[in-house]
DSSP file (Angstrom, degrees, kcal/mol; ACC not computed):
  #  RESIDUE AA STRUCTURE BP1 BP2  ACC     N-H-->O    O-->H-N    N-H-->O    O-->H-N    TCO  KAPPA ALPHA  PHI   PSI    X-CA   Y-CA   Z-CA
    1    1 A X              0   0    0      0, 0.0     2,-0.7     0, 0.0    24,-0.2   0.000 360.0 360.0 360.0 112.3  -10.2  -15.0  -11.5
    2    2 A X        -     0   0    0     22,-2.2     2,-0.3     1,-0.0    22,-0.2  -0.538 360.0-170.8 -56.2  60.8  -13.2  -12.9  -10.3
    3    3 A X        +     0   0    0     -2,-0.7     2,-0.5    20,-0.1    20,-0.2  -0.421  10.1 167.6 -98.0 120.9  -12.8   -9.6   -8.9
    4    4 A X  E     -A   22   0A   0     18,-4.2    18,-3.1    -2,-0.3     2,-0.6  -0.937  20.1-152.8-123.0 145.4  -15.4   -7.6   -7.3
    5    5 A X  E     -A   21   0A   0     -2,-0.5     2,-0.5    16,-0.2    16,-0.2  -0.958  14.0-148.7-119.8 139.8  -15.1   -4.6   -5.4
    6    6 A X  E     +A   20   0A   0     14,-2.2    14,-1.1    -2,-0.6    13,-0.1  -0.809  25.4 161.3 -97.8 107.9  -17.8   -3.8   -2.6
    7    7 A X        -     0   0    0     -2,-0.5     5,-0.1    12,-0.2    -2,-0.1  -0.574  31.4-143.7-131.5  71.8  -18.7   -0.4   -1.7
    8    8 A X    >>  -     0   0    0      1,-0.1     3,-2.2    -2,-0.1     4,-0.6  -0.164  12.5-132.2 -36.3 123.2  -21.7   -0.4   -0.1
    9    9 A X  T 34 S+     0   0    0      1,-0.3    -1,-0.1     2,-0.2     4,-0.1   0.452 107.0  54.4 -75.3   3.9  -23.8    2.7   -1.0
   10   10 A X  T 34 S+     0   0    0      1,-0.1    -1,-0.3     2,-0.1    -2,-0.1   0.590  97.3  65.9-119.2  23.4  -24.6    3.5    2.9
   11   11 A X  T <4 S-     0   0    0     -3,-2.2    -2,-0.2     1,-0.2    -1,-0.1   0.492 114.4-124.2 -79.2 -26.1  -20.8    3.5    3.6
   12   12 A X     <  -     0   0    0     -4,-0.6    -1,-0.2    -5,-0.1     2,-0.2  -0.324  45.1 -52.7  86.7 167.4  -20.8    6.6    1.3
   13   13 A X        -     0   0    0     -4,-0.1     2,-0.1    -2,-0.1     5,-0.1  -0.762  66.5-127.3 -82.6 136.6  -18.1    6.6   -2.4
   14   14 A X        -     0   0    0      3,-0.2     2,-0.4    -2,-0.2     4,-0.1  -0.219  10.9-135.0 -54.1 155.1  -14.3    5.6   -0.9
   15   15 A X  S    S-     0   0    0     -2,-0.1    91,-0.0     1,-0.1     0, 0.0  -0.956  83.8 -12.4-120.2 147.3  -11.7    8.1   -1.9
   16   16 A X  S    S+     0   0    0     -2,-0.4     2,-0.3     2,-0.0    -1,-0.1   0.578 128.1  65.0   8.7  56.7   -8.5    5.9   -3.0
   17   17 A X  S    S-     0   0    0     89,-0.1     2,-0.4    91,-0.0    91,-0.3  -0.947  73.4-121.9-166.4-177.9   -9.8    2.8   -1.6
   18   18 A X  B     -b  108   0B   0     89,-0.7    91,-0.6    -2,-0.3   -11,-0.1  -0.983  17.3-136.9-140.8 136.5  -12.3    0.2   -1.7
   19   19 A X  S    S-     0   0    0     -2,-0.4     2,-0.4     1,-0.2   -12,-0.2   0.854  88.8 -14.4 -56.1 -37.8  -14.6   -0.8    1.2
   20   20 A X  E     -A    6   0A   0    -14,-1.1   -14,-2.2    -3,-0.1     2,-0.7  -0.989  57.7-141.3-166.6 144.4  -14.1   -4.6    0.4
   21   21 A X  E     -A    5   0A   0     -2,-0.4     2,-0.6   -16,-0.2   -16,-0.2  -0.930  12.1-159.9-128.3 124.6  -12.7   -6.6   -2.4
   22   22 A X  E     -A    4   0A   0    -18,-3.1   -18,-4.2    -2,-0.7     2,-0.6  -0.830  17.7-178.0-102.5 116.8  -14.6  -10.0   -3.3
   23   23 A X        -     0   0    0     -2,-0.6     2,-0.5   -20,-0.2   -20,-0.1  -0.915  10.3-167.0-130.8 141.7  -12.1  -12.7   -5.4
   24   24 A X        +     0   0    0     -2,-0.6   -22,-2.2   -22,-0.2     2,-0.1  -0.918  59.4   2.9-121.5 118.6  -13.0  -15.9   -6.7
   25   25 A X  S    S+     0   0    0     -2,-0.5   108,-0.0     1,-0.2     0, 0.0  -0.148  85.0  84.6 111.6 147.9  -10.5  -18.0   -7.8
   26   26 A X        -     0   0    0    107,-0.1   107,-0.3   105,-0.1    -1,-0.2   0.130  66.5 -67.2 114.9 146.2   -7.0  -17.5   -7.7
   27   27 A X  E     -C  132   0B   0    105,-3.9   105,-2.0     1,-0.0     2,-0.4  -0.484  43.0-133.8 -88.8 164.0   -3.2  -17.8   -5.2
   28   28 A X  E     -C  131   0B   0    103,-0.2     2,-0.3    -2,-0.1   103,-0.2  -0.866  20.6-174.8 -99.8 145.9   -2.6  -15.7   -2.4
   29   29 A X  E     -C  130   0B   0    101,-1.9   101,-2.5    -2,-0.4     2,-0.4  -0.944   8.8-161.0-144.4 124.3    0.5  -13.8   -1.3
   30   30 A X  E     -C  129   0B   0     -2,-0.3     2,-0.6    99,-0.2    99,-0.2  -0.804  13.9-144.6-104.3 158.1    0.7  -12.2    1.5
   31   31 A X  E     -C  128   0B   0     97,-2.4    97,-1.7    -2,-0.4     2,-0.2  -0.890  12.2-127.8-125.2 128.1    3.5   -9.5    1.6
   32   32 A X  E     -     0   0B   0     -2,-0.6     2,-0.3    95,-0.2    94,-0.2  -0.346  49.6 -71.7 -81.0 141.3    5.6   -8.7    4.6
   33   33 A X  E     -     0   0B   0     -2,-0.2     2,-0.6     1,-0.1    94,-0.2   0.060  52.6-144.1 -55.3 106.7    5.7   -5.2    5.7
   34   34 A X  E     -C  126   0B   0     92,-2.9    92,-0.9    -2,-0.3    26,-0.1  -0.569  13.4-164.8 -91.7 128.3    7.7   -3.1    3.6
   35   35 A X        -     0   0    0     -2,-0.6    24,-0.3    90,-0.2    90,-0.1   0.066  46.1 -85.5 -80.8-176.3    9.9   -0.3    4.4
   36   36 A X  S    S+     0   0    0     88,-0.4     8,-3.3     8,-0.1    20,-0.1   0.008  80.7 149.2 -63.9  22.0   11.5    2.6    2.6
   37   37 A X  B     -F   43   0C   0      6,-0.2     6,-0.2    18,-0.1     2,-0.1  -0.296  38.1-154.7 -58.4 142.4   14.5    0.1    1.7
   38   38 A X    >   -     0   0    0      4,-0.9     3,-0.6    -2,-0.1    -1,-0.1  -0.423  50.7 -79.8-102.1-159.7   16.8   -0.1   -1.1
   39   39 A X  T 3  S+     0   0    0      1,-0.2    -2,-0.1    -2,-0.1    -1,-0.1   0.866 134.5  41.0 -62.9 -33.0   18.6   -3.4   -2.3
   40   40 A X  T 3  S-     0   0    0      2,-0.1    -1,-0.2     0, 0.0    -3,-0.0   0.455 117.7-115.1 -68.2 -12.8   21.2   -2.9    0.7
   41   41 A X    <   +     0   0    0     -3,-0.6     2,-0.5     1,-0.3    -2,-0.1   0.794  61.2 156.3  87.3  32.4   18.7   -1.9    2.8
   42   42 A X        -     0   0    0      1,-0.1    -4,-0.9    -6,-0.0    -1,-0.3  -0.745  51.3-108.0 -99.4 136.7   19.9    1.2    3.2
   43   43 A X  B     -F   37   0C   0     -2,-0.5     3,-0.3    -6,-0.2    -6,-0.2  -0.388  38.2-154.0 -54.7 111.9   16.6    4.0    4.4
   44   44 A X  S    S+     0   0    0     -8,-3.3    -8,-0.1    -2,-0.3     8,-0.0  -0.691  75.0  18.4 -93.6 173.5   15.9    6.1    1.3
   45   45 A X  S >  S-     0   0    0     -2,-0.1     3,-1.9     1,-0.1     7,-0.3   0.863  81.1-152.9  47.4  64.8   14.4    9.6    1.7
   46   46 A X  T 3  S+     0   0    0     -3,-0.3    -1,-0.1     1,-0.2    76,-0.1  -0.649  89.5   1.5 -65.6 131.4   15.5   10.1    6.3
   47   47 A X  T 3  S+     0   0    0     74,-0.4     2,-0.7     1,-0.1    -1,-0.2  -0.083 103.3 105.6 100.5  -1.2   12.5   12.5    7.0
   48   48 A X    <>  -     0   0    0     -3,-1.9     4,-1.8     1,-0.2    75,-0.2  -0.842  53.2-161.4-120.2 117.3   10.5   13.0    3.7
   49   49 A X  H  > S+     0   0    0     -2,-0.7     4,-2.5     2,-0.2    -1,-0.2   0.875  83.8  52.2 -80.2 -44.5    7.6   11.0    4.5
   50   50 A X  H  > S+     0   0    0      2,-0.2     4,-1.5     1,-0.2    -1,-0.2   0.752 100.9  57.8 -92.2   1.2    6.5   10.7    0.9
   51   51 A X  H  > S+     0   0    0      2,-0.2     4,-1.8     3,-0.2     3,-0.5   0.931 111.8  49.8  -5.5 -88.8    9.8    9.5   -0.3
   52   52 A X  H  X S+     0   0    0     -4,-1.8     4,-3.2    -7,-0.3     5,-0.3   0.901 108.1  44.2 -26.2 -73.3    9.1    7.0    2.1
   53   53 A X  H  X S+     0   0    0     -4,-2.5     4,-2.5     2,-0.2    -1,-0.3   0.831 113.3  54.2 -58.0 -38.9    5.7    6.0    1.3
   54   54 A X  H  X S+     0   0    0     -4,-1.5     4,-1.0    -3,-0.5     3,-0.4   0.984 114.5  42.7 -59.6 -91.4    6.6    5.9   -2.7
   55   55 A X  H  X S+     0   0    0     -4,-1.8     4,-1.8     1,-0.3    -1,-0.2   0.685 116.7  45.1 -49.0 -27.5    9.6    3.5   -1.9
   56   56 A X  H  X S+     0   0    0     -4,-3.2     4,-1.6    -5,-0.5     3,-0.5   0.955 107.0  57.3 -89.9 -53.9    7.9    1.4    0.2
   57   57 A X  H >X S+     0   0    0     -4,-2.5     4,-0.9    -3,-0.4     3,-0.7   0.847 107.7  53.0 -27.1 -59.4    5.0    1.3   -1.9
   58   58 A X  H >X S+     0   0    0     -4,-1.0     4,-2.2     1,-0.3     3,-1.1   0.768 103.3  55.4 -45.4 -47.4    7.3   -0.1   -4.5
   59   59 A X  H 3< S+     0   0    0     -4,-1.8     4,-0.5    -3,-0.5    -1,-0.3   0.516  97.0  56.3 -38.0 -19.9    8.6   -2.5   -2.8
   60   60 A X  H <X S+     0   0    0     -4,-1.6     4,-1.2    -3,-0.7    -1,-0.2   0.748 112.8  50.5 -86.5 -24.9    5.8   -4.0   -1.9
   61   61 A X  H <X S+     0   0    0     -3,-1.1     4,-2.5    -4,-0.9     5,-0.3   0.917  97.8  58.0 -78.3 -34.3    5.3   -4.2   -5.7
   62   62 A X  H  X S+     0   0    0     -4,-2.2     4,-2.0     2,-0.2    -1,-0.2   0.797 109.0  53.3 -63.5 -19.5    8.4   -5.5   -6.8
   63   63 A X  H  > S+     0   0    0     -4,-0.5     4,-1.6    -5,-0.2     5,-0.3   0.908 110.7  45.7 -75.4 -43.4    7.3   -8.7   -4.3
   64   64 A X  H >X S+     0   0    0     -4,-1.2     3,-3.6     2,-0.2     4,-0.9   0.946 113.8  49.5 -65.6 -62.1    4.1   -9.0   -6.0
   65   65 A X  H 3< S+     0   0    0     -4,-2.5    -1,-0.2     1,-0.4    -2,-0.2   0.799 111.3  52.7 -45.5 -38.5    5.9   -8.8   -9.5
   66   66 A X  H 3< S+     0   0    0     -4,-2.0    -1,-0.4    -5,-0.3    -2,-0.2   0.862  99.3  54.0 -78.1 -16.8    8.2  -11.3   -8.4
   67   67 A X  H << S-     0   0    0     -3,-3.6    -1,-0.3    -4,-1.6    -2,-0.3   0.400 131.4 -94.8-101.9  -7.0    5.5  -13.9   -7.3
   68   68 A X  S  < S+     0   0    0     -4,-0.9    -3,-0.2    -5,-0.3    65,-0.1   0.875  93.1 114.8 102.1  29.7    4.3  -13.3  -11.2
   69   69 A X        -     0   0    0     -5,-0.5     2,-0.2    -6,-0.2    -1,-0.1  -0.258  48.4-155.3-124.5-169.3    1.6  -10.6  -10.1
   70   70 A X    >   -     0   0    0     -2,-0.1     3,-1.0    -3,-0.0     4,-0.3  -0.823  40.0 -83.0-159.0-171.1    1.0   -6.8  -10.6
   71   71 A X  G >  S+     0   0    0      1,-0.3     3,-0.6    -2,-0.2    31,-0.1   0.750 123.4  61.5 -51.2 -40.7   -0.8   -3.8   -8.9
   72   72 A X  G 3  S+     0   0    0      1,-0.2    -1,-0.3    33,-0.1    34,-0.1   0.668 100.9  59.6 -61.7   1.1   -4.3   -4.6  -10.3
   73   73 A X  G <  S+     0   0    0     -3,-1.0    58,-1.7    32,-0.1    -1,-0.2   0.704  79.4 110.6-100.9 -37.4   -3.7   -8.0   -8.2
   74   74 A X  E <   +D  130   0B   0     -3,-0.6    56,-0.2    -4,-0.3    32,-0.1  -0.088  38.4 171.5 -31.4 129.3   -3.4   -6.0   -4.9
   75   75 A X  E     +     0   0B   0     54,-4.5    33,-1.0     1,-0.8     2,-0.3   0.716  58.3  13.4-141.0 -17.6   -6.4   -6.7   -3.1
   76   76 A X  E     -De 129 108B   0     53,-1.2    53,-1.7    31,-0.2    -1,-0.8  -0.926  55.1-165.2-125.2 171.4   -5.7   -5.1    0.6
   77   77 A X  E     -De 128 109B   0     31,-3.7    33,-1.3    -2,-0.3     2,-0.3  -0.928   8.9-165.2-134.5 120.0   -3.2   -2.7    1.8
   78   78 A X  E     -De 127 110B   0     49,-1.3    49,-1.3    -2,-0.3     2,-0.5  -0.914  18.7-167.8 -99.3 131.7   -2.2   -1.8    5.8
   79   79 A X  E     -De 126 111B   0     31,-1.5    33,-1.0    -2,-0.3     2,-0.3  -0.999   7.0-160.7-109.9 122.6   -0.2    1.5    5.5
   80   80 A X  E     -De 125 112B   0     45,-2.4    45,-2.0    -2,-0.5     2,-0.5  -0.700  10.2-176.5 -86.8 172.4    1.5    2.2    8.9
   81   81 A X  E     -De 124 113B   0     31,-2.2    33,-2.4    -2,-0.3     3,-0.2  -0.960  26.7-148.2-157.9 149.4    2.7    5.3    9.7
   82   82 A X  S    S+     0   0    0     41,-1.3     2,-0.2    -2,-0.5    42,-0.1   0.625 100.8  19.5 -96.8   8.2    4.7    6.7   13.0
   83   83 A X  S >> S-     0   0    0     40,-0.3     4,-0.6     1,-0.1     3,-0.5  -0.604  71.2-157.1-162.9 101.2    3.1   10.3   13.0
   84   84 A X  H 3>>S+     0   0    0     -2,-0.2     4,-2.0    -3,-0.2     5,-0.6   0.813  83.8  81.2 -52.3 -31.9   -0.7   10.7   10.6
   85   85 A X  H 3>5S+     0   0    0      1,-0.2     4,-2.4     2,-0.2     3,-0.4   0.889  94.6  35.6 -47.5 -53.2    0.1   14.6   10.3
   86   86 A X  H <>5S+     0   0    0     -3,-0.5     4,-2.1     1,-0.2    -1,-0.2   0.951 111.5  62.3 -70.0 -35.9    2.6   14.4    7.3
   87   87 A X  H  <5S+     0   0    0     -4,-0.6    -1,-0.2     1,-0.2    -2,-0.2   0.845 119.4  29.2 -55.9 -36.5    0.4   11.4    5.9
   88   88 A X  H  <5S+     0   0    0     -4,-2.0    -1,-0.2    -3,-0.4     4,-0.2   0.667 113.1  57.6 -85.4 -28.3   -2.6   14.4    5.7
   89   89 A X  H  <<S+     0   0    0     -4,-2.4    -2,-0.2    -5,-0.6    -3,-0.1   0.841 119.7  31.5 -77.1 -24.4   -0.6   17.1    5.2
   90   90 A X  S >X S+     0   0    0     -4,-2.1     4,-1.1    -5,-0.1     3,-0.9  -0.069  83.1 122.1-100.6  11.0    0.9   15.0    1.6
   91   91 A X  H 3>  +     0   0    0      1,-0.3     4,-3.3     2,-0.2     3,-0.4   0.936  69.6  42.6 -49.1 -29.2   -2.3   13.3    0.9
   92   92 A X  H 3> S+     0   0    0      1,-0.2     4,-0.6     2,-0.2    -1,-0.3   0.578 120.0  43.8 -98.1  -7.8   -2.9   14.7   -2.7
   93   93 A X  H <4 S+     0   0    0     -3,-0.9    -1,-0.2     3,-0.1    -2,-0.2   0.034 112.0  49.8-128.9  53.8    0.5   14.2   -3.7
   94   94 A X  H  X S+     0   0    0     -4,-1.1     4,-1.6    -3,-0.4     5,-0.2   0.477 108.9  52.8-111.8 -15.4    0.9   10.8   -2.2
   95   95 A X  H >X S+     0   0    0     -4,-3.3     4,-2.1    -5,-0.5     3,-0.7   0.965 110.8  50.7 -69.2 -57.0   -2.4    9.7   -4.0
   96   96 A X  H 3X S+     0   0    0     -4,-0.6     4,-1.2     1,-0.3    -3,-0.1   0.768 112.8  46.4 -18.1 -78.3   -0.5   11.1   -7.4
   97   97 A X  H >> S+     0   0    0      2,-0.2     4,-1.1     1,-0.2     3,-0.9   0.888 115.3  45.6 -23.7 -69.5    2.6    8.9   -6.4
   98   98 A X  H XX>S+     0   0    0     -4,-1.6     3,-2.3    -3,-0.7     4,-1.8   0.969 114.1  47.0 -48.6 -80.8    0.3    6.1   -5.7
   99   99 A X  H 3X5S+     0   0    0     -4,-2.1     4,-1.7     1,-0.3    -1,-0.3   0.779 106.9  55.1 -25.4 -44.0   -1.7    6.6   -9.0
  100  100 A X  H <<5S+     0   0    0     -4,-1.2    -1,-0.3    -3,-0.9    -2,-0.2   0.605 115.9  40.0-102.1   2.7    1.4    7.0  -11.0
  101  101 A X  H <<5S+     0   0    0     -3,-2.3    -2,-0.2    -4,-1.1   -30,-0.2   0.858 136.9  15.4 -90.3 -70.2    2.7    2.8   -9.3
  102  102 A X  H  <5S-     0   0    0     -4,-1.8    -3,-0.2     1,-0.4     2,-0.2   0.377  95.6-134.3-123.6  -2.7   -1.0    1.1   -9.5
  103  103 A X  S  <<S-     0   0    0     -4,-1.7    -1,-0.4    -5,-0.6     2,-0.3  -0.664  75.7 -40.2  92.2-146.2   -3.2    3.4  -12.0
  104  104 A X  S    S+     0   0    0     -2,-0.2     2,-0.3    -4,-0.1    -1,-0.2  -0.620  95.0 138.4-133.5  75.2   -6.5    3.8  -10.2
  105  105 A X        -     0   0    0     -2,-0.3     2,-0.5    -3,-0.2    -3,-0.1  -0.818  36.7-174.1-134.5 127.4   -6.5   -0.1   -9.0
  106  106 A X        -     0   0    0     -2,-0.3   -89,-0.1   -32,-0.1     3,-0.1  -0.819   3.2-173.0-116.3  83.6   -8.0    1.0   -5.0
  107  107 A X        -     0   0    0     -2,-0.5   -89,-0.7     1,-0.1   -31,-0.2  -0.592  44.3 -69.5 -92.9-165.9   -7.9   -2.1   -3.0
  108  108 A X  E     +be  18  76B   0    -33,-1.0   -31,-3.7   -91,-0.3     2,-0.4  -0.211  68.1 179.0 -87.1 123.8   -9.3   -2.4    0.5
  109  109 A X  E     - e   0  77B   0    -91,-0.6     2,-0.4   -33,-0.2   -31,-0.2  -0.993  17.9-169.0-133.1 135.1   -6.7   -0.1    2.6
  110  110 A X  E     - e   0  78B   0    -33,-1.3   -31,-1.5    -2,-0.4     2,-0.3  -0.960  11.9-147.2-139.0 137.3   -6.6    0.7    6.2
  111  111 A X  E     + e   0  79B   0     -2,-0.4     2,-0.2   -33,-0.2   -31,-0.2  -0.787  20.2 179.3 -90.3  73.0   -4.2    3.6    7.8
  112  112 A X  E     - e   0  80B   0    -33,-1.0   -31,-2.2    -2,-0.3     2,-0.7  -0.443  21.0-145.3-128.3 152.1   -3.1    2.8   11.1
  113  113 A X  E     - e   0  81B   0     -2,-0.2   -31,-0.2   -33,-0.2     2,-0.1  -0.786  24.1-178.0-109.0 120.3   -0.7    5.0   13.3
  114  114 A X        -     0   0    0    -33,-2.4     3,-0.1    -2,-0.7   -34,-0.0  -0.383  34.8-109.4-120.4-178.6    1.6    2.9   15.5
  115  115 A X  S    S-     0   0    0      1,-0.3     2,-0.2    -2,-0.1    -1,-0.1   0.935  88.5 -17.3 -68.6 -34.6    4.3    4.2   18.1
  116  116 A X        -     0   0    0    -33,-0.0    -1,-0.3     7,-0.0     2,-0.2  -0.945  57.0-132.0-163.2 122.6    7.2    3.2   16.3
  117  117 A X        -     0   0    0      5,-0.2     5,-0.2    -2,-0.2     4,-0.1  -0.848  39.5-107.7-104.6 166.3    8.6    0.8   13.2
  118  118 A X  S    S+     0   0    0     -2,-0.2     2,-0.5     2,-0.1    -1,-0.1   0.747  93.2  77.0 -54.7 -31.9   11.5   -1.1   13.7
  119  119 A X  S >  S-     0   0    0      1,-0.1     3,-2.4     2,-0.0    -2,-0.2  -0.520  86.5-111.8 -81.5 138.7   13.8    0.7   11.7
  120  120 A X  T 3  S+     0   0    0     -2,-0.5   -77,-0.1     1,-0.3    -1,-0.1  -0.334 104.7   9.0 -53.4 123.6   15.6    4.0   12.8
  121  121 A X  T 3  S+     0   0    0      1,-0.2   -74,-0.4    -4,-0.1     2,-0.3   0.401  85.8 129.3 100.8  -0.4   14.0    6.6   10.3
  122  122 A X    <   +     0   0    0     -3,-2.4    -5,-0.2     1,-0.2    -1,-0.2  -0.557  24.7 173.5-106.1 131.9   11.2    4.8    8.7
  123  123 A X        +     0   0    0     -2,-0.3   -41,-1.3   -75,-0.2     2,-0.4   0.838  67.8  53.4 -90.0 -25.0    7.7    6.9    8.9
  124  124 A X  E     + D   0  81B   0    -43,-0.2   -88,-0.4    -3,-0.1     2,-0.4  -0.731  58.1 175.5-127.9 138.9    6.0    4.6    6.8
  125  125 A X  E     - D   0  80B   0    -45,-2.0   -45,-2.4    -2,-0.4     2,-0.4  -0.986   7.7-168.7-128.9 135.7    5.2    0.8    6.4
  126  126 A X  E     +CD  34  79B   0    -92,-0.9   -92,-2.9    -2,-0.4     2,-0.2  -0.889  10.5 171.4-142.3 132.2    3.2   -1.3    4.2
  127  127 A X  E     + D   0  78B   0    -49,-1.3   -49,-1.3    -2,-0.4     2,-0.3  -0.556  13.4 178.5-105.0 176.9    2.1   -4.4    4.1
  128  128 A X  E     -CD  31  77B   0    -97,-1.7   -97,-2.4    -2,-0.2     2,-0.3  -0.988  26.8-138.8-155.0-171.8   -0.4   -6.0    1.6
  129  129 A X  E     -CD  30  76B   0    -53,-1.7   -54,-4.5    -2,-0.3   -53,-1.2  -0.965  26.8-173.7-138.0 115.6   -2.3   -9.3    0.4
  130  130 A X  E     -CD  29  74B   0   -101,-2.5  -101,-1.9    -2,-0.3     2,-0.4  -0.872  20.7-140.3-110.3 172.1   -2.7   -9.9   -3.6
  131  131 A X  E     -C   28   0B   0    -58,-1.7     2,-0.3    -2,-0.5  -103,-0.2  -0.937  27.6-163.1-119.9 125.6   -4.7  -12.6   -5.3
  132  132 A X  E      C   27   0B   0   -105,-2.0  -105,-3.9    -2,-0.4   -63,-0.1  -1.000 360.0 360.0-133.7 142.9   -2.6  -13.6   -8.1
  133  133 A X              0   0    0     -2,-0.3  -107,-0.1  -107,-0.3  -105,-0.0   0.048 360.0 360.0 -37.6 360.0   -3.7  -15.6  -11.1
């Protein structure tokens, strides 16, 4: 499997992400949007937005792990989020968090700020796509 990541130099350098990821080769899994859940499905962290993002992040890994994958196999990410303020106000130590799950593996990530998730409490959502071997 090929992996190239695309960062066009009149896009400007990404900060924790990558403009585009080019794969040759390889399965797809797409990964359903994951909350702040535990195995009962009980909300961890009600209000701490990076709590949140950390657990859900993890979850989204343990699906890749399970399909036989890991982080460096991530190839996008959609983070939702019900409010961007805490998401700016924790950037530096949600990249940390982030960093200390997938290393400095960036794939193509988009933030988007929605009304609402389905669950009562959840700030944060994440879905993804890897390419797995």
């Amino acid at each position: 499997m090929e992996r190239l990541f695309v960062n066009p130099a009149e896009l400007g350098v990404p900060s924790g992400y990558s403009n585009g990821v080019l794969i040759q080769g390889g399965r797809l899994l797409f990964v359903a949007g994951q909350i702040a859940w535990d195995r009962d499905h009980r909300l961890i962290g009600p209000g701490d937005f990076v709590t949140q993002f950390e657990q859900a992040m993890r979850n989204v890994l343990t699906v890749v792990a399970e399909a036989g994958g890991a982080a460096e196999h991530l190839a996008e990410l959609t983070v939702f989020v019900t409010d961007k303020a805490p998401y700016l106000e924790n950037a530096k130590e949600i990249g940390r968090r982030y960093r200390a799950l997938c290393g400095k593996h960036f794939p193509a990530m988009a933030l988007v700020v929605v009304k609402d998730l389905l669950e009562e409490g959840a700030m944060v959502e994440i879905r993804g796509m890897a390419v797995l071997p």
